[in-house]
N, C-alpha and C positions, 0 to 999 in steps of 0.2 A: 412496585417497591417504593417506599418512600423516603425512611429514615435511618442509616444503618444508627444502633445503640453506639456507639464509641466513638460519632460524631455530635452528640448531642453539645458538646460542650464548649464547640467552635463555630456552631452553625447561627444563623437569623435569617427567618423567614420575611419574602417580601411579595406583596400581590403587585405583581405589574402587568393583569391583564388573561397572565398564567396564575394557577391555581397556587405558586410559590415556584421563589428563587430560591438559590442558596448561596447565602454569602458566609467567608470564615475569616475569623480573627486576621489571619498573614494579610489575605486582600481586604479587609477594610481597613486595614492599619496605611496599605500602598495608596489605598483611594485616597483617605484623607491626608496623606502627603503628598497628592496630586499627582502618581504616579503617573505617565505614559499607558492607554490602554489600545491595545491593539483586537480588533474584533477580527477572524479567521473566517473567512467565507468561503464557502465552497460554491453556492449556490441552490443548496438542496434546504430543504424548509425546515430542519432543525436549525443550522448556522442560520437560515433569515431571519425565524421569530425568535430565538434566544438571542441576535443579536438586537436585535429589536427593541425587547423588554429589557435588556439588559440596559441598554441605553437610556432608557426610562428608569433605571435603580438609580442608576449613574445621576441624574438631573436630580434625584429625589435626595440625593446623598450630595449635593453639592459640587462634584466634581469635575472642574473645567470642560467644556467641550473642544476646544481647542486644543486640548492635551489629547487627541482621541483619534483612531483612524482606522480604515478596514484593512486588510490586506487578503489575495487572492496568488493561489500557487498555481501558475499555468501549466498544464498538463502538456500541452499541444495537441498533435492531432488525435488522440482519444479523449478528449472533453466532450458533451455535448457539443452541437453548435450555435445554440443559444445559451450556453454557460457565461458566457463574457459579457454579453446583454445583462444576464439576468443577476452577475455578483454588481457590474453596474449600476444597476438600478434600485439594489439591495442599499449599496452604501449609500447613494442617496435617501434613502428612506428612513435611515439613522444621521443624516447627518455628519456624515466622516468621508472624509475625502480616499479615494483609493488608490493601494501600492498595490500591480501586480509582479510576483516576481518570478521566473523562473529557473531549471535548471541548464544553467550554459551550456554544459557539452552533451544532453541529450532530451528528451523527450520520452515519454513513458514506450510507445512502439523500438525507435532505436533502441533503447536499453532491453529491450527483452531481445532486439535480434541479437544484440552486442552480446549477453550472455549466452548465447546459445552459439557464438565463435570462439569464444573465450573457450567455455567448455570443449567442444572437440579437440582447440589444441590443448588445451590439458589432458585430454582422453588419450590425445594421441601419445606423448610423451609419459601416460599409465602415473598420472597424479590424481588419477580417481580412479574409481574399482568398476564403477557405476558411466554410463554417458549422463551430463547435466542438460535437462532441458531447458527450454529459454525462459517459463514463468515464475511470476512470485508465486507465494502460495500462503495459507492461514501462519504456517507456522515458517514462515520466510517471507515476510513481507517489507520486502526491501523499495518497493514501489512506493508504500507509504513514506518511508525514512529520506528516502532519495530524494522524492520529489515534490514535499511537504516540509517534514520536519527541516530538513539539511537545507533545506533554503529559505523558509520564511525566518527561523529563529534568528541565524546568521545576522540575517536584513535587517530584524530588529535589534538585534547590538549595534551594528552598526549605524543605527540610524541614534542610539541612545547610549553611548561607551559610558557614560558613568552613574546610569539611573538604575532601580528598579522600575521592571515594565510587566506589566500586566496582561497577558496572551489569554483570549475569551473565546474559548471552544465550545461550539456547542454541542457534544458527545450528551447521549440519555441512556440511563442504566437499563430502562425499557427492552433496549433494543438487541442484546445478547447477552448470552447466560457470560460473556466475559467480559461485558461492560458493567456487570451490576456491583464491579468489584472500583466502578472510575470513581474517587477521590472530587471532595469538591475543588479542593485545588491540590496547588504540588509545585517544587519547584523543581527546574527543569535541570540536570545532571551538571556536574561540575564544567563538563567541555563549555559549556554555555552559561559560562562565568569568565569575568575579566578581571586583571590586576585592580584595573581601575574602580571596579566595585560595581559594574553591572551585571547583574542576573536576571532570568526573566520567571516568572510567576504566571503559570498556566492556571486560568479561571475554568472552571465547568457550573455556571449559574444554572442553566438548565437540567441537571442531571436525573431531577426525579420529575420530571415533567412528562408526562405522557404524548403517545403520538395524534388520541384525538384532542388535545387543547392546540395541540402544535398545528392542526390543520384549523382549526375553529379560530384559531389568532389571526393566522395569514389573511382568511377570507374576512375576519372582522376590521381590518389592518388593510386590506386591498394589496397585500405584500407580492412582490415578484417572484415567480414561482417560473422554473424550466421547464419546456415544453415535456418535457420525457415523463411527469404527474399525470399531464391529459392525454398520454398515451395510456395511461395503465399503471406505470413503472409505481414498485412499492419506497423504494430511493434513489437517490441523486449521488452520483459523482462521476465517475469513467463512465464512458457510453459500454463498456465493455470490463467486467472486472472478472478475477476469479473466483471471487467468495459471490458473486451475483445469483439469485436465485433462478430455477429455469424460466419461470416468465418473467423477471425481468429483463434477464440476456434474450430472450426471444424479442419482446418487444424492439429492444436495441437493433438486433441485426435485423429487423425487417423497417426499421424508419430511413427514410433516404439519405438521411442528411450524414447516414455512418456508413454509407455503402462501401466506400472507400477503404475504410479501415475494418471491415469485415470482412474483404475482398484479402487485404493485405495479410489479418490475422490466420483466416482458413490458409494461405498461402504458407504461412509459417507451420502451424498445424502440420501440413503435408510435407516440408522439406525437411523439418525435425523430428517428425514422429512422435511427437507429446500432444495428448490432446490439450486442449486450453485450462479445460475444467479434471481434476483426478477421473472423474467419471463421466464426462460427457465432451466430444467433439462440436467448437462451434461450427464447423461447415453441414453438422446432423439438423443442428436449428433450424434452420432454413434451404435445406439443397435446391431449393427452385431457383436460388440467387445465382449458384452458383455457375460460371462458363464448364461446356462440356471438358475443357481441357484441363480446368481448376477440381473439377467431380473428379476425373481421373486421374490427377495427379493427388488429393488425399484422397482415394480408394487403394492408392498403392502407398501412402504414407500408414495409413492406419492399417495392413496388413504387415508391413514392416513394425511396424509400434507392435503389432503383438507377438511378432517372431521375435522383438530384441527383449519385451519382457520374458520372454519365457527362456530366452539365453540367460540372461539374469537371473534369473530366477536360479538356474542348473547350476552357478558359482557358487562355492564352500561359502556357506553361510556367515562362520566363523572369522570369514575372513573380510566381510561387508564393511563400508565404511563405517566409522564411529570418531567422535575425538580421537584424536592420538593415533590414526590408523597412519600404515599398516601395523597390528597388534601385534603379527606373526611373520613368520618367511612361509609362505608354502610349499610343500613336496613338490618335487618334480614331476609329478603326474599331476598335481592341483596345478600347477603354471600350465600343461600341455595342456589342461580345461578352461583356464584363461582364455591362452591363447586363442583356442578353438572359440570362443566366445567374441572376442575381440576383433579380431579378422573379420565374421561374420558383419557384424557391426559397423566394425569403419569400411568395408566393403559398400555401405548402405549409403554413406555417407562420404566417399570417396576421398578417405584418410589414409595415410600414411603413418606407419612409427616404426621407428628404430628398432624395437623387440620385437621379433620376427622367428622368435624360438623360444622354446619351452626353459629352455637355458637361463637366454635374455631375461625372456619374465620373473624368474624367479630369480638373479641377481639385481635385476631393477629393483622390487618389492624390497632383498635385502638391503638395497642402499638406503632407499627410504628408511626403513624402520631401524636403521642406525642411526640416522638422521634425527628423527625423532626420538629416540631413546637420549642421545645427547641432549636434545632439547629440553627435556623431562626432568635431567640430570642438574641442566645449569640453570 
């Protein structure tokens, strides 16, 4: 893809190496007001050669280099382990000194167990219909928001309370049928706007750039690149992700340097009962990794994973979660089917809750859904 028609009228084309940037009216209006430019590195070879050339638009445009700088959201211990090297070595290579910043109360691994405690006691107390498992997922990707967006934008207000600042992402429409919808730029939602008049202004220079100039830059460019490329991997960012494809998550859980945290996630796998992937278990990647004690303990997770689906599955359809749930009260034969469900469940899981009758169940359900209904109401 190259040019969507009802951008034509904001865009300017620029050769920096790649075949074209894209620059639009809002960002070159900030450039040449010497806005603050922040370049977002991950470490994976999109964010290195569009920050790259981009910083080469930047010189060609005039734009202070000293107004300029990279910044990096630490993951903890699911990054690579040459990630931190390797965004390192990137900002040097443009020129921009580096912030890395991360998320103070957790880390991407605590935050999926955290969600998966949270949930049971919700479960237990029957403020879901459903147990929640501990991961993000395509259409809940709270990993990204948490532990990217919610922290570096922050940093750059803070580091700029009364400027427009310029945020240079290297996102390419290439790359999913739901990126070919990314905007060369945008500006970033009202939360992340101040009294004082700063806002930040997300760049995508790179967006229709392909992924073979993106490797043919790096190596003409001698650019830094994370070991997880010479393994195989098709991209760069968590050593372990959910949207990851099966050989790149293979590759990951068989490189040393993630043993730990492969070790950790199959552990989670089997205590939760949720495979990693909608359709695939990471302890199936690789079982030769795993201790016999670890194999047996998700052999009896993933037999429970599929007894709790199929309890789910037998609950009144009607009555599933959705906005605004519960929609209904159930009969007292749909609570004794609850219940029968529930018990089974937090039995699994060595839960407790207060509604321990068919009764229970379905006066709880009605509290809520008064609850809610006022809610609706005011």
């Amino acid at each position: 893809m190259r040019r969507a028609p009802d951008e034509r009228h904001q865009l300017a084309l620029f050769t920096t190496g790649f075949e074209e940037l894209r620059l639009s009216d809002d960002v070159r209006a900030a450039i040449a007001a010497s806005a603050p430019v922040a370049f977002s590195l991950s470490g994976g070879k999109d964010s290195v050669s569009i920050s790259h050339a981009t910083a080469g638009l930047l010189d060609q445009l005039g734009h202070p280099r000293d107004r300029r700088f990279a910044i990096h959201a630490d993951l903890g211990r699911i990054e690579w382990q040459s990630t931190p090297a390797t965004v390192r070595a990137a900002a040097e290579s443009i020129g921009a000194p580096l912030i890395v910043v991360r998320n103070r109360s957790h880390d991407m691994l605590s935050r999926w167990d955290r969600r998966f405690e949270l949930g049971c006691r919700r479960y237990e107390q029957l403020l879901t219909y459903h147990l929640t498992g501990p991961w993000s997922s395509a259409s809940n990707r709270f990993c990204t928001a948490e532990m990217k967006t919610h922290v570096i934008l922050p940093e750059l207000l803070r580091r700029f309370p009364t400027e427009r600042i310029i945020s240079v992402v290297g996102l390419r429409r290439e790359e999913s049928i739901k990126r070919r919808l990314t905007p060369i730029s945008k500006r970033e939602a009202s939360c992340y706007t101040r009294k004082r008049g700063a806002n930040i202004l997300t760049w995508h220079p790179g967006v229709d750039v392909r992924e073979d100039e993106v490797y043919a830059y790096c190596e003409r460019h001698a650019l830094p690149l994370p070991e997880s490329y010479d393994l195989g991997t098709t991209r760069h960012g968590c050593a372990f992700c959910v949207l990851a494809s099966i050989n790149d998550i293979t590759i990951a859980a068989r490189a040393p340097g993630n043993r730990g945290v492969f070790l950790h996630l199959v552990d989670r796998e089997a205590s939760s009962t949720f495979s990693f992937q909608p359709d695939r278990w990471l302890g199936d990647i690789a079982p030769e990794l795993l201790p016999a004690s670890l194999a047996a303990d998700l052999a009896r997770g993933q037999a429970f994973g599929a007894e709790r689906r199929e309890l789910e599955a037998s609950l009144p359809a009607n009555l599933r979660y959705i906005k605004g749930w519960p929609q209904r009260v159930p009969s007292l034969a749909e609570a004794a089917a609850i219940l029968t469900a529930r018990a089974r469940i937090m039995a699994m899981h060595s839960l407790t809750s207060p509604y321990t009758s068919a009764v229970q169940i379905r006066e709880r359900i009605a509290e809520l859904h008064d609850v809610q209904r006022l809610k609706e109401a005011a």
